[in-house]
gemmi code that builds the backbone of each chain (N, CA, C; Angstrom):
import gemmi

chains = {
    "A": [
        ("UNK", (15.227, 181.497, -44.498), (15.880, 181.387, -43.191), (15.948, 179.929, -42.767)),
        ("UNK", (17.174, 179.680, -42.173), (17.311, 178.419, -41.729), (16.793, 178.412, -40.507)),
        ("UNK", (15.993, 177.352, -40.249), (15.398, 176.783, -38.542), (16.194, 175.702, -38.099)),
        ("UNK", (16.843, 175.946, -36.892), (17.384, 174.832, -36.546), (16.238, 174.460, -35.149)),
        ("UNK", (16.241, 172.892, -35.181), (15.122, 172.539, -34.201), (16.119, 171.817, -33.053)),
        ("UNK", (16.104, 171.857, -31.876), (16.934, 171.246, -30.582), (16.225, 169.785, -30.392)),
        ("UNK", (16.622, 168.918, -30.272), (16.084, 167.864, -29.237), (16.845, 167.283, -28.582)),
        ("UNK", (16.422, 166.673, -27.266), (15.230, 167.405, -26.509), (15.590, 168.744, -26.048)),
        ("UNK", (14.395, 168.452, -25.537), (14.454, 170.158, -24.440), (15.433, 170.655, -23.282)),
        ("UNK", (14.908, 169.658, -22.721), (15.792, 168.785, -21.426), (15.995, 167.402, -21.105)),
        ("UNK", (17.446, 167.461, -20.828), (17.891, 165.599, -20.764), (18.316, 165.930, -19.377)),
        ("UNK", (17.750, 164.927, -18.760), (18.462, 164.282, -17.670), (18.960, 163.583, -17.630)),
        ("UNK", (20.368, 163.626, -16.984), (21.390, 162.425, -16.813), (22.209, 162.093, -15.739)),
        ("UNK", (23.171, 161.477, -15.370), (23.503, 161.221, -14.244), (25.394, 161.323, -14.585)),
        ("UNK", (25.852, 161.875, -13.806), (27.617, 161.995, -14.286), (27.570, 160.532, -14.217)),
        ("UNK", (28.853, 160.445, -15.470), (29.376, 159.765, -15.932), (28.528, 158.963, -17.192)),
        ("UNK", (27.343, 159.144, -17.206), (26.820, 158.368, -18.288), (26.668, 159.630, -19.929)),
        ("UNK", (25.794, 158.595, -20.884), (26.989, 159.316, -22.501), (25.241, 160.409, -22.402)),
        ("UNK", (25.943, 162.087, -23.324), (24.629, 162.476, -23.440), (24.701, 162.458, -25.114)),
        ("UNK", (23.894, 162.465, -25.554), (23.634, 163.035, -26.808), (22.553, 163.807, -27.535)),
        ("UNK", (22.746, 164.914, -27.671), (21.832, 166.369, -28.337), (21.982, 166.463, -29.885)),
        ("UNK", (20.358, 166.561, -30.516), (19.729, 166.954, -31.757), (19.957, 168.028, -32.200)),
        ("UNK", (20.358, 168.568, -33.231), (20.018, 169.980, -33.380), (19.549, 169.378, -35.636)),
        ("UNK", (18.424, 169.768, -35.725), (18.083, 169.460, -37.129), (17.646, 170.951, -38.082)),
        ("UNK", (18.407, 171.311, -39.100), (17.960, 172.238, -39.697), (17.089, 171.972, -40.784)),
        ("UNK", (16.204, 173.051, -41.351), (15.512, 173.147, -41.938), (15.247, 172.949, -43.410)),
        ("UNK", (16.738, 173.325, -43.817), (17.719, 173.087, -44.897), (19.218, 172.423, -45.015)),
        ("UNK", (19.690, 172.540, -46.078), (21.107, 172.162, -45.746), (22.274, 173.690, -45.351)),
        ("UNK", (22.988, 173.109, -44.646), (23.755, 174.034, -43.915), (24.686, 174.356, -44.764)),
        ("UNK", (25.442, 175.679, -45.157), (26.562, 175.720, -46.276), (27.546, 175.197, -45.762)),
        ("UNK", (28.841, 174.620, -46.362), (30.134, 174.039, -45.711), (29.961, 173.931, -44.703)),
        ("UNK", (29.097, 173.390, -43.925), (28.466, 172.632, -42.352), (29.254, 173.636, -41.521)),
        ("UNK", (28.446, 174.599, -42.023), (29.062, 176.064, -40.642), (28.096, 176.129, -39.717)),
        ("UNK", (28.095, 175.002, -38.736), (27.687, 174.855, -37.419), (28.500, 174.474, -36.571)),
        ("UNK", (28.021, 175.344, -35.398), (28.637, 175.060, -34.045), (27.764, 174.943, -32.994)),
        ("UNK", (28.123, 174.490, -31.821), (27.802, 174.499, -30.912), (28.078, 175.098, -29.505)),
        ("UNK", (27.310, 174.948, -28.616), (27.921, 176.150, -27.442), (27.267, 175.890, -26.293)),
        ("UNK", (27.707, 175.796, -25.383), (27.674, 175.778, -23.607), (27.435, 177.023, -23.107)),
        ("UNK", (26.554, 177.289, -22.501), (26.394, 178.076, -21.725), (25.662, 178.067, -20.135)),
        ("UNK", (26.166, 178.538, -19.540), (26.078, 178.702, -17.868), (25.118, 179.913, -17.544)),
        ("UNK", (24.800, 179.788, -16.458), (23.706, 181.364, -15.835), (24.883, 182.702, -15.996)),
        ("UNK", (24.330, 183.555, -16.627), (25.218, 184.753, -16.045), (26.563, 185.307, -16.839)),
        ("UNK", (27.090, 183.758, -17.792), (28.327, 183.793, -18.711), (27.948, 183.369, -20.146)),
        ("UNK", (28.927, 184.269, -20.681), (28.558, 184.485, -22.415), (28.764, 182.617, -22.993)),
        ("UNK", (28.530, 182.519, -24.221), (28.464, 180.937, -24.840), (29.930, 180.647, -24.796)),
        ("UNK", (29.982, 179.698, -24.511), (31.508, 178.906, -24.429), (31.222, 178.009, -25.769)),
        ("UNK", (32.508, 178.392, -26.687), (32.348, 177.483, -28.222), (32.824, 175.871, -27.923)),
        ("UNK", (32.030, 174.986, -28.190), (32.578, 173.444, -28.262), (33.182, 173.104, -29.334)),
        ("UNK", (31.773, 173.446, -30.339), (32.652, 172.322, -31.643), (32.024, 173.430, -32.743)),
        ("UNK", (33.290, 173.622, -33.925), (32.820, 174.258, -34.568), (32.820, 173.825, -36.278)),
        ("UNK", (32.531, 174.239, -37.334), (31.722, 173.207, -38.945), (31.806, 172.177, -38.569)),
        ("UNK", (30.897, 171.868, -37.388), (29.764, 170.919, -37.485), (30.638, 169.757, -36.474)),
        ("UNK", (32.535, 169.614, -36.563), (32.718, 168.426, -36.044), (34.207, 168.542, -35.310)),
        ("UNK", (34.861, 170.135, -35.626), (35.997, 170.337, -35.200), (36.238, 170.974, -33.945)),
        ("UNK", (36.736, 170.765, -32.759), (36.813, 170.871, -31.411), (38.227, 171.842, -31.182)),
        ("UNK", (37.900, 172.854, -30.534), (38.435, 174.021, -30.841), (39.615, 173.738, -29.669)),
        ("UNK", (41.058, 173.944, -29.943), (42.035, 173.869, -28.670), (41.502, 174.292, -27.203)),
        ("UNK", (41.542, 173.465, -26.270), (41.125, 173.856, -25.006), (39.861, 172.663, -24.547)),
        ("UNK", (38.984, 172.274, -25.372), (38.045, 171.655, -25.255), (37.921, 169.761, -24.919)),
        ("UNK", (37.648, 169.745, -23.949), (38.151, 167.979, -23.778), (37.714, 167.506, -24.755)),
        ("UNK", (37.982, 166.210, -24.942), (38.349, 165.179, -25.997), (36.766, 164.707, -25.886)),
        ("UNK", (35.905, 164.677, -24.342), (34.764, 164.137, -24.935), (33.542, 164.520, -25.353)),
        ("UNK", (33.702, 166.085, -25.600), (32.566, 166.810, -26.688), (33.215, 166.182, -28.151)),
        ("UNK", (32.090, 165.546, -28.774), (32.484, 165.508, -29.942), (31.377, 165.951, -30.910)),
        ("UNK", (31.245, 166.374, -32.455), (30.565, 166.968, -32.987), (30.038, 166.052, -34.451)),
        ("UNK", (29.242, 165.722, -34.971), (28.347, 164.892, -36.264), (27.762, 165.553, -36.818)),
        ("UNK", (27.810, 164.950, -38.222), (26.975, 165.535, -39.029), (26.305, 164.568, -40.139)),
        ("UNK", (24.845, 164.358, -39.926), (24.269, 163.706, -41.164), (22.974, 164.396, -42.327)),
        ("UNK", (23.749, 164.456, -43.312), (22.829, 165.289, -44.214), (22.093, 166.562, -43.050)),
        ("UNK", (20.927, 167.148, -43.100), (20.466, 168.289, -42.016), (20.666, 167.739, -40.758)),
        ("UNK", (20.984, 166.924, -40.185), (21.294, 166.921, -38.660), (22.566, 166.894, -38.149)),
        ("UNK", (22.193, 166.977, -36.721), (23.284, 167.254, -36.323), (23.567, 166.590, -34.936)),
        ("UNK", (24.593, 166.554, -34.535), (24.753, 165.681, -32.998), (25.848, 166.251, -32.247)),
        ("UNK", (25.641, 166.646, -31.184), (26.677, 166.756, -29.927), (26.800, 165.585, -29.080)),
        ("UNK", (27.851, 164.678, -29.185), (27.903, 164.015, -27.967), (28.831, 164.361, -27.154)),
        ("UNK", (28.672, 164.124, -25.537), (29.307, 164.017, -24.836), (28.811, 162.627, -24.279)),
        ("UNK", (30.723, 162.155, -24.002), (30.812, 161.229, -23.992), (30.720, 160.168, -22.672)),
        ("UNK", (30.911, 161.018, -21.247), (30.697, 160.719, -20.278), (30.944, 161.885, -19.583)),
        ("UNK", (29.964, 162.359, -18.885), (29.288, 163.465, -18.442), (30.214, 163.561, -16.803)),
        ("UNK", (30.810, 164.816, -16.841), (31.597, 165.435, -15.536), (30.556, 166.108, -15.170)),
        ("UNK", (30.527, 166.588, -13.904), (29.529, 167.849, -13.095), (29.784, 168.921, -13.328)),
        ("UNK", (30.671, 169.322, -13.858), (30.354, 171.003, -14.965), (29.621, 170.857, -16.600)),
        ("UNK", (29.236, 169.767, -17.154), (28.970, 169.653, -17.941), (27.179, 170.443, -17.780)),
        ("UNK", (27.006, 170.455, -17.266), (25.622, 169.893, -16.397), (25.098, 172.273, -17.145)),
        ("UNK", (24.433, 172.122, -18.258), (24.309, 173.489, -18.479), (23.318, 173.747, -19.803)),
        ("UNK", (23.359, 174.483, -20.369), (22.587, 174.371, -21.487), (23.503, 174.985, -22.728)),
        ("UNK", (22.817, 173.902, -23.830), (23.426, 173.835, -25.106), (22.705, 174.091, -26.551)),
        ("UNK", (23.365, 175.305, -26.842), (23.160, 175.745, -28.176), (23.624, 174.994, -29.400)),
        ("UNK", (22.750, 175.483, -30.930), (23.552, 174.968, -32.250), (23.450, 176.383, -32.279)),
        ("UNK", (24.350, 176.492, -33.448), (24.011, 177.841, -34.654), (24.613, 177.226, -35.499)),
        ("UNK", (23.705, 178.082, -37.084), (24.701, 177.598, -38.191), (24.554, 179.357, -38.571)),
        ("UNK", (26.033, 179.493, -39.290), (26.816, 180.531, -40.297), (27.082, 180.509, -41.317)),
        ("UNK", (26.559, 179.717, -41.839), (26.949, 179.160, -43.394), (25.831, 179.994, -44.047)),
        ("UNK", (24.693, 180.892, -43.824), (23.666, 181.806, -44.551), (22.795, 182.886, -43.831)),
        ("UNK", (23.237, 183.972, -44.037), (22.448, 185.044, -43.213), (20.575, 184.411, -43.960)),
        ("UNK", (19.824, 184.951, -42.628), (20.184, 184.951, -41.207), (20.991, 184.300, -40.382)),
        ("UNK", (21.899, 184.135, -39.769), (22.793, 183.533, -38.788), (21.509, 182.766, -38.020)),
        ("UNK", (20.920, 181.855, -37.232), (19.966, 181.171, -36.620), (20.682, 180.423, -35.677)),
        ("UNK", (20.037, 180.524, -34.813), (20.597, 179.855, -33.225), (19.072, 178.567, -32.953)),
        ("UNK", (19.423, 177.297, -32.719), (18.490, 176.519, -31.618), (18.403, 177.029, -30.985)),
        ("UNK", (17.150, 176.914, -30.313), (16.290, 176.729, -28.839), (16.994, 176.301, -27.667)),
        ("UNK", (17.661, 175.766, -27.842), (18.498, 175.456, -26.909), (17.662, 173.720, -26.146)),
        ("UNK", (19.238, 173.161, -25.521), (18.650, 172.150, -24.685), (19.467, 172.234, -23.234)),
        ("UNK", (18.414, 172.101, -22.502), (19.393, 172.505, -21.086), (19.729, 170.636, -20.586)),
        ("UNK", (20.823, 170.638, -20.349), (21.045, 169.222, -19.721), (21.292, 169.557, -17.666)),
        ("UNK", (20.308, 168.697, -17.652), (20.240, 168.646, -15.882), (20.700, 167.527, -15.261)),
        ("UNK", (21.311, 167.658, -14.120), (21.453, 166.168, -13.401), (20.094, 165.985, -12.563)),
        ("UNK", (19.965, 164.626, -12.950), (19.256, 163.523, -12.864), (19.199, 163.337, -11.229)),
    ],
    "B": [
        ("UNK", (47.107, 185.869, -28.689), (45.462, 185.792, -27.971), (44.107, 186.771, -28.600)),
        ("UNK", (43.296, 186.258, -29.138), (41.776, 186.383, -29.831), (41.163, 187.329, -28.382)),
        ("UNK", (40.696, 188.794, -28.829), (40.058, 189.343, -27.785), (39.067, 190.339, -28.486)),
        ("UNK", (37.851, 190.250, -28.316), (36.838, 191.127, -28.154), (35.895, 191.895, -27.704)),
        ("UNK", (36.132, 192.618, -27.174), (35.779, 193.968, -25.714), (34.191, 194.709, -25.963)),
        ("UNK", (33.813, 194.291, -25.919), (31.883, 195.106, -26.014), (31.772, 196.343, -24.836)),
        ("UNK", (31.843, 197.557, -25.257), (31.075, 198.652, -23.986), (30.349, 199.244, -24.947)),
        ("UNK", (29.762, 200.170, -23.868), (29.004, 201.301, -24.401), (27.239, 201.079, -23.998)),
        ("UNK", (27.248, 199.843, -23.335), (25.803, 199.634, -22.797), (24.871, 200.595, -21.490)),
        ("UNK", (24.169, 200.365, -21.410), (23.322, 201.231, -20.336), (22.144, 201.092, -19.941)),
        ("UNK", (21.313, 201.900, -18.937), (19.900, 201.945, -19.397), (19.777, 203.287, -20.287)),
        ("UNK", (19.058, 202.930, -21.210), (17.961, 204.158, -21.810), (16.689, 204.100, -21.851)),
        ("UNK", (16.249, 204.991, -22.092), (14.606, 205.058, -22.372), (14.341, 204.719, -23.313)),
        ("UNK", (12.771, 204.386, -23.552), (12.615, 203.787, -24.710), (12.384, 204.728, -26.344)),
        ("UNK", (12.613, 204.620, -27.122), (12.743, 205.775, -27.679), (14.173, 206.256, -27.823)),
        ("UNK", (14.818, 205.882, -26.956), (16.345, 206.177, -26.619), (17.025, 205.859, -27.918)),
        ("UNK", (18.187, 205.934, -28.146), (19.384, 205.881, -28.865), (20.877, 205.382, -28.171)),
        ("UNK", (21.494, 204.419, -28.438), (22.991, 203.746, -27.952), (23.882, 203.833, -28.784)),
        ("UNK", (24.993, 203.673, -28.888), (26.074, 203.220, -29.833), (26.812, 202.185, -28.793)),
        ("UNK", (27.432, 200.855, -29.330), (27.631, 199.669, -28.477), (28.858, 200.227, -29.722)),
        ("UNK", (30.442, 199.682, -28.694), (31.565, 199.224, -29.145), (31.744, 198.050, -29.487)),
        ("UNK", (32.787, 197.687, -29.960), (33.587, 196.285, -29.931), (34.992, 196.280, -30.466)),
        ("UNK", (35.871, 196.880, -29.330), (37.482, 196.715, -29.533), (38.273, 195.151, -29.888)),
        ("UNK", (38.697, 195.145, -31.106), (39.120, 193.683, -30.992), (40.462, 193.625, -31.467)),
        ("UNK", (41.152, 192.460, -30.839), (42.991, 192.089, -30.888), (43.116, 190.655, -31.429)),
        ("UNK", (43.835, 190.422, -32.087), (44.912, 188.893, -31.608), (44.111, 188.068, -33.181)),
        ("UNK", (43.291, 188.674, -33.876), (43.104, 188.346, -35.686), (43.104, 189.404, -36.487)),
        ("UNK", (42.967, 189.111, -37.362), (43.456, 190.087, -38.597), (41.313, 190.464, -38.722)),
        ("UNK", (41.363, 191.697, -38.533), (40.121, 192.488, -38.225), (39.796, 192.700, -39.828)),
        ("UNK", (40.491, 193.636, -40.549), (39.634, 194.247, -41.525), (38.867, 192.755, -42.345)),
        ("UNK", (39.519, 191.720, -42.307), (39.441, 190.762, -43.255), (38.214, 190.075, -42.679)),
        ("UNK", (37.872, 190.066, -41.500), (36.730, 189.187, -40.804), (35.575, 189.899, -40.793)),
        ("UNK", (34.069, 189.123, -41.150), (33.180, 189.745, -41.476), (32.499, 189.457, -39.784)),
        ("UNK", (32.098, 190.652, -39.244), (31.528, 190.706, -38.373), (30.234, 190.812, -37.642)),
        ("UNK", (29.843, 190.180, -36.869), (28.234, 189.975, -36.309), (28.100, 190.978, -34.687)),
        ("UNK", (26.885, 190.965, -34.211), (26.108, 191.122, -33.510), (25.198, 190.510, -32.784)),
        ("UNK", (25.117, 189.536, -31.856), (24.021, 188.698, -31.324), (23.796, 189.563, -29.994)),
        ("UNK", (22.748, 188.386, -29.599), (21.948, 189.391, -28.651), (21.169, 188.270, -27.360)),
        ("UNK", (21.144, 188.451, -26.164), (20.585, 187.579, -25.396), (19.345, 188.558, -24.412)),
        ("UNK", (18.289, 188.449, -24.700), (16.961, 189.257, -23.774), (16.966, 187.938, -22.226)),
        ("UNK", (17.142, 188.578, -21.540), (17.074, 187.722, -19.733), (16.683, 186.986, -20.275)),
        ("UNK", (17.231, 185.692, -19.723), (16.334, 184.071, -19.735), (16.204, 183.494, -21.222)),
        ("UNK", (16.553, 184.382, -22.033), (15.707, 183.678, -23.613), (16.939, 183.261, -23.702)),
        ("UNK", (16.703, 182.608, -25.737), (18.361, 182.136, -26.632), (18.760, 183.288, -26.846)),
        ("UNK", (19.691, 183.061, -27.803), (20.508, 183.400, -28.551), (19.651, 184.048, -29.874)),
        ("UNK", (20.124, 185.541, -29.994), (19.105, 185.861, -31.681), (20.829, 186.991, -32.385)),
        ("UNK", (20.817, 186.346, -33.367), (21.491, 187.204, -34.353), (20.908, 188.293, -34.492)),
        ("UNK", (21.628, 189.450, -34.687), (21.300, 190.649, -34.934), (21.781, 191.267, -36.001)),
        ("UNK", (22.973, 191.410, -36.711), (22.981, 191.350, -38.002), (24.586, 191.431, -37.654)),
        ("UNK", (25.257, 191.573, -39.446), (26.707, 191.645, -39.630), (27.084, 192.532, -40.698)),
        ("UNK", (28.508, 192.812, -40.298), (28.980, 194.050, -41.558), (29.838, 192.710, -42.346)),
        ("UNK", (30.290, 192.882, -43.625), (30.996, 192.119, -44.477), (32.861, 192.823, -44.313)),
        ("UNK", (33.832, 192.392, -44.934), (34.907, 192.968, -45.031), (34.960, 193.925, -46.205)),
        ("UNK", (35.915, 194.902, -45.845), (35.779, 196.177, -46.958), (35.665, 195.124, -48.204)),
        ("UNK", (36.724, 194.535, -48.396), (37.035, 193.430, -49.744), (35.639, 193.041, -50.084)),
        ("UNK", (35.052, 192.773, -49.278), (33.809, 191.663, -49.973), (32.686, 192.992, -49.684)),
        ("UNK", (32.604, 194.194, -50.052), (31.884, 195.336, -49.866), (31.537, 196.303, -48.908)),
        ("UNK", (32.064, 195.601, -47.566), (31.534, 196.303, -46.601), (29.360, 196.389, -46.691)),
        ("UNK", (29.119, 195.268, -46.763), (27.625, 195.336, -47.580), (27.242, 194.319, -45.384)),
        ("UNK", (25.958, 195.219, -45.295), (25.037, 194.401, -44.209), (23.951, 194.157, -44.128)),
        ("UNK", (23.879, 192.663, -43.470), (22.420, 192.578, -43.386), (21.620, 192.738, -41.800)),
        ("UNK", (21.129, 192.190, -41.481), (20.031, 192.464, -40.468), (19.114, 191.573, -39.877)),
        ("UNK", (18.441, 191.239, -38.931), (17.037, 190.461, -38.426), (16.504, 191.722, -38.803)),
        ("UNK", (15.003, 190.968, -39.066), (14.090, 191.786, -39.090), (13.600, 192.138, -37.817)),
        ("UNK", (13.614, 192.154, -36.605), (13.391, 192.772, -35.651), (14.146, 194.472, -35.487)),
        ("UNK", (15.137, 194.299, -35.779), (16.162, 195.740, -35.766), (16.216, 196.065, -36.937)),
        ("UNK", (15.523, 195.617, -37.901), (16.161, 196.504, -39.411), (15.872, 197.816, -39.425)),
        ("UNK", (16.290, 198.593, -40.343), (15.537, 199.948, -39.685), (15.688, 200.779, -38.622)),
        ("UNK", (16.170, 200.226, -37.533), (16.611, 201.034, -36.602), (17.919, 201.180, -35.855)),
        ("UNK", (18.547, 199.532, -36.569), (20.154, 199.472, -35.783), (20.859, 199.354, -37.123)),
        ("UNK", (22.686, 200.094, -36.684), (23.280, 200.025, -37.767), (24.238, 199.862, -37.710)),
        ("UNK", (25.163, 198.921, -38.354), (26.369, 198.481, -38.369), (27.511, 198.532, -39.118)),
        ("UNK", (28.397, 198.944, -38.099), (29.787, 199.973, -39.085), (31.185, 199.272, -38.176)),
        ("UNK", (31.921, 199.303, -38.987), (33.749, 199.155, -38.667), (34.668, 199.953, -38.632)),
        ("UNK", (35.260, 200.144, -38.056), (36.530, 200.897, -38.302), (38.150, 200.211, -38.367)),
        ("UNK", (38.105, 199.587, -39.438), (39.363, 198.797, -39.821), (40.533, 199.815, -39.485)),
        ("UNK", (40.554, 200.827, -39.508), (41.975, 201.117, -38.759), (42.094, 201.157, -37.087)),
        ("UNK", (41.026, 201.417, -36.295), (40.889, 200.711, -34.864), (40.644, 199.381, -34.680)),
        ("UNK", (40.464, 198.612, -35.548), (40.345, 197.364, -35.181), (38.962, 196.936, -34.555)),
        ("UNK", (38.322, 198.268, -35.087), (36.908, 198.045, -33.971), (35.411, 198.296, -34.733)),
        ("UNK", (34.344, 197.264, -33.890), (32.849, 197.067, -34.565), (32.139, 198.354, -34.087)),
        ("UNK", (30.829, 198.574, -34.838), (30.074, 199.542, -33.757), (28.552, 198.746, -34.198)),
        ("UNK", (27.931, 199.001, -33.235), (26.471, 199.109, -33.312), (25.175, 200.006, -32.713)),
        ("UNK", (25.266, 201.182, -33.738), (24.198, 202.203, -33.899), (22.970, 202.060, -33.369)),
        ("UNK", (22.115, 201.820, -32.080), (20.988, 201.463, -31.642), (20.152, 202.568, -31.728)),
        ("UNK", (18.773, 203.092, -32.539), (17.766, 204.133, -32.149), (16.330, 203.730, -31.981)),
        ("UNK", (15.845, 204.232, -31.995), (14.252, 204.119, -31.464), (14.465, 202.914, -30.434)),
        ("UNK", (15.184, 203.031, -29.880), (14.783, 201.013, -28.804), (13.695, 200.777, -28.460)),
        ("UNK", (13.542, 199.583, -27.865), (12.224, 199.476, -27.610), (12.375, 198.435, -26.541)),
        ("UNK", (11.134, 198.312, -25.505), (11.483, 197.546, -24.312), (12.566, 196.153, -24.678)),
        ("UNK", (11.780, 195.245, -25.542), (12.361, 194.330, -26.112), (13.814, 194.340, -26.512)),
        ("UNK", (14.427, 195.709, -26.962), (15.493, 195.127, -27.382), (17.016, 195.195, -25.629)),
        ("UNK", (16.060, 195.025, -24.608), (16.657, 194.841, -23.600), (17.271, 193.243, -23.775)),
        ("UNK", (19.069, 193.472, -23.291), (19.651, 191.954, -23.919), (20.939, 192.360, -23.200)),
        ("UNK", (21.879, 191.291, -22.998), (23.181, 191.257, -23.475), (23.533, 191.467, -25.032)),
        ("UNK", (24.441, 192.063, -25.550), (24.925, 192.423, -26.220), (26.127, 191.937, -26.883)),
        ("UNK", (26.394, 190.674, -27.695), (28.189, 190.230, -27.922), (28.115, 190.612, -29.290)),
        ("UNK", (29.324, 190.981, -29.445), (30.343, 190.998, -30.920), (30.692, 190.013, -31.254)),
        ("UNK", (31.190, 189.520, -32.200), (31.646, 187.869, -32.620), (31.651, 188.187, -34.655)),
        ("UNK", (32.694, 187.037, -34.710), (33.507, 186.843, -35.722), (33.238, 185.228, -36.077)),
        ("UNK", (32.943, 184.864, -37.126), (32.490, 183.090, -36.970), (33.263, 182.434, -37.981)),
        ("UNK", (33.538, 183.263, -39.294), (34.247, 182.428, -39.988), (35.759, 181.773, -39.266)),
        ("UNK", (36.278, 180.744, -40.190), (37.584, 180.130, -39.418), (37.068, 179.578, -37.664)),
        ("UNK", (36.471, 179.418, -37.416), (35.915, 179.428, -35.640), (35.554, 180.599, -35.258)),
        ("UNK", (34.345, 180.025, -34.730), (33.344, 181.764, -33.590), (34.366, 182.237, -32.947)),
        ("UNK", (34.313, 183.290, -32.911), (35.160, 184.395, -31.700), (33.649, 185.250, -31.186)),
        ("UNK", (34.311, 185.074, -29.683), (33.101, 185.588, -28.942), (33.678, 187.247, -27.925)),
        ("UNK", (32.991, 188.186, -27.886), (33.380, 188.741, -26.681), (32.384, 188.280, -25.855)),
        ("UNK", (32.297, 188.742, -23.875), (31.768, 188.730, -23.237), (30.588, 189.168, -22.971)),
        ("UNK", (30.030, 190.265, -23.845), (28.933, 191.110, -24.023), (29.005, 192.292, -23.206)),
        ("UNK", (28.037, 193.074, -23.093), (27.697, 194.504, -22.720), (25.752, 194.135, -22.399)),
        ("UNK", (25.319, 194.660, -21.206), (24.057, 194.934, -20.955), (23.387, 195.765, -21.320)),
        ("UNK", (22.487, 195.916, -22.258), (21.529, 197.286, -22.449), (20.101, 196.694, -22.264)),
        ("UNK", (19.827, 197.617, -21.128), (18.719, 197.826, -20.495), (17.780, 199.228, -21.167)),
        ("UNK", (16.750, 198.911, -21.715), (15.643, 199.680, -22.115), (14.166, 199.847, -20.818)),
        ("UNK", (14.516, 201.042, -20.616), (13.172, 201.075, -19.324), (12.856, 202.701, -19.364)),
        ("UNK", (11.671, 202.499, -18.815), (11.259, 204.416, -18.016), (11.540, 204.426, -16.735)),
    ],
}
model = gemmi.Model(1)
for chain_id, residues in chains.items():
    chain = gemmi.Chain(chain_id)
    for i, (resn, *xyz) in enumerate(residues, 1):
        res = gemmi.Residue()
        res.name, res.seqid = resn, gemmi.SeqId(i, " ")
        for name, pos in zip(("N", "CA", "C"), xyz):
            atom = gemmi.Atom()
            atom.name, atom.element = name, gemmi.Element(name[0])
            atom.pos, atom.b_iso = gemmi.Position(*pos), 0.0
            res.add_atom(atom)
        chain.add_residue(res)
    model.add_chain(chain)
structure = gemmi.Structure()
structure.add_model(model)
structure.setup_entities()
């Protein structure tokens, strides 16, 4: 089973400044079938970026998605006030399917 | 337009038995191998398992938390997932989504099943 690990836990930040989120697996990911995901209180995961770096129609320009050997990176690039939520990895590239821990980003 | 519809949730008892839907439109269904995740209040995200496409066997796997007791089936001429829930158990109280990941995740909204006395 793949472990994907989040860092951090929680970031605080302040709109408009850059965030950037860890997600490191345990192994290597198959054809970097990771994504990432937003989620809010109450509403299902909203998809950002999906194998690892492709930004799905609909999604602003400043989620962007990395990949180095097992890690992984979400940046956003300058932080709006809906950004402000918590963020998943998963990778699909090998059952078990495995989700991060998640990192909740808070304003500061 | 990509749509995937989850009902069939509730409370049951524990011990209980569910069957969860998942009506889906707007991709080519039989061909997409399909999942099950799961959200318990407040926690992540946990996979719950997936059926494969008839083509690639119709073969599933599972978490080991539900093996054994949940089961997962398609019906390629409705276009639609199921997931077989028995013995529940407090724990497997969650939201409920369907989802499709190859080519990009497809998500539905989920379904609530509540396990209580």
């Amino acid at each position: 089973e793949i472990v994907l690990t989040q860092s951090p836990g929680t970031l605080s930040l302040s709109p408009g400044e850059r965030a950037t989120l860890s997600c490191r697996a345990s192994q290597s990911v198959s054809s970097s079938y990771l994504a990432w995901y937003q989620q809010k209180p109450g509403q299902a995961p909203r998809l950002l970026i999906y194998d690892a770096s492709i930004r799905p129609t609909g999604i602003p320009d400043r989620f962007s998605g990395s990949e180095s050997g097992t890690d992984f990176t979400l940046t956003i690039s300058r932080l709006e006030p809906e950004d402000f939520a918590v963020y998943f990895c998963q990778q699909y590239g090998s059952s078990p399917y495995t989700f991060g821990q998640g990192t909740k980003l808070d304003i500061k | 337009e990509v749509q995937l519809v989850e009902s069939g949730g509730g409370l049951v008892k524990p011990g209980g038995s569910l069957r969860l839907s998942c009506a889906t439109s707007g991709f080519t269904f039989s061909k997409a191998w399909m999942s099950w995740v799961r959200q318990a209040p407040g926690k992540g995200l946990e996979w719950v398992g997936r059926v494969k496409s008839k083509k690639d066997g119709e073969t599933t796997d599972y978490a080991a938390p539900v093996r054994g007791r949940f089961t997962i089936s398609r019906d390629d001429s409705k276009d639609t997932l199921y997931l077989q829930m028995n013995s529940l158990k407090t724990e497997d109280t969650a939201v409920y989504y369907c989802a499709t990941f190859g080519g990009g995740p497809k998500w539905g909204q989920g379904t609530l099943v509540t396990v209580s006395s």
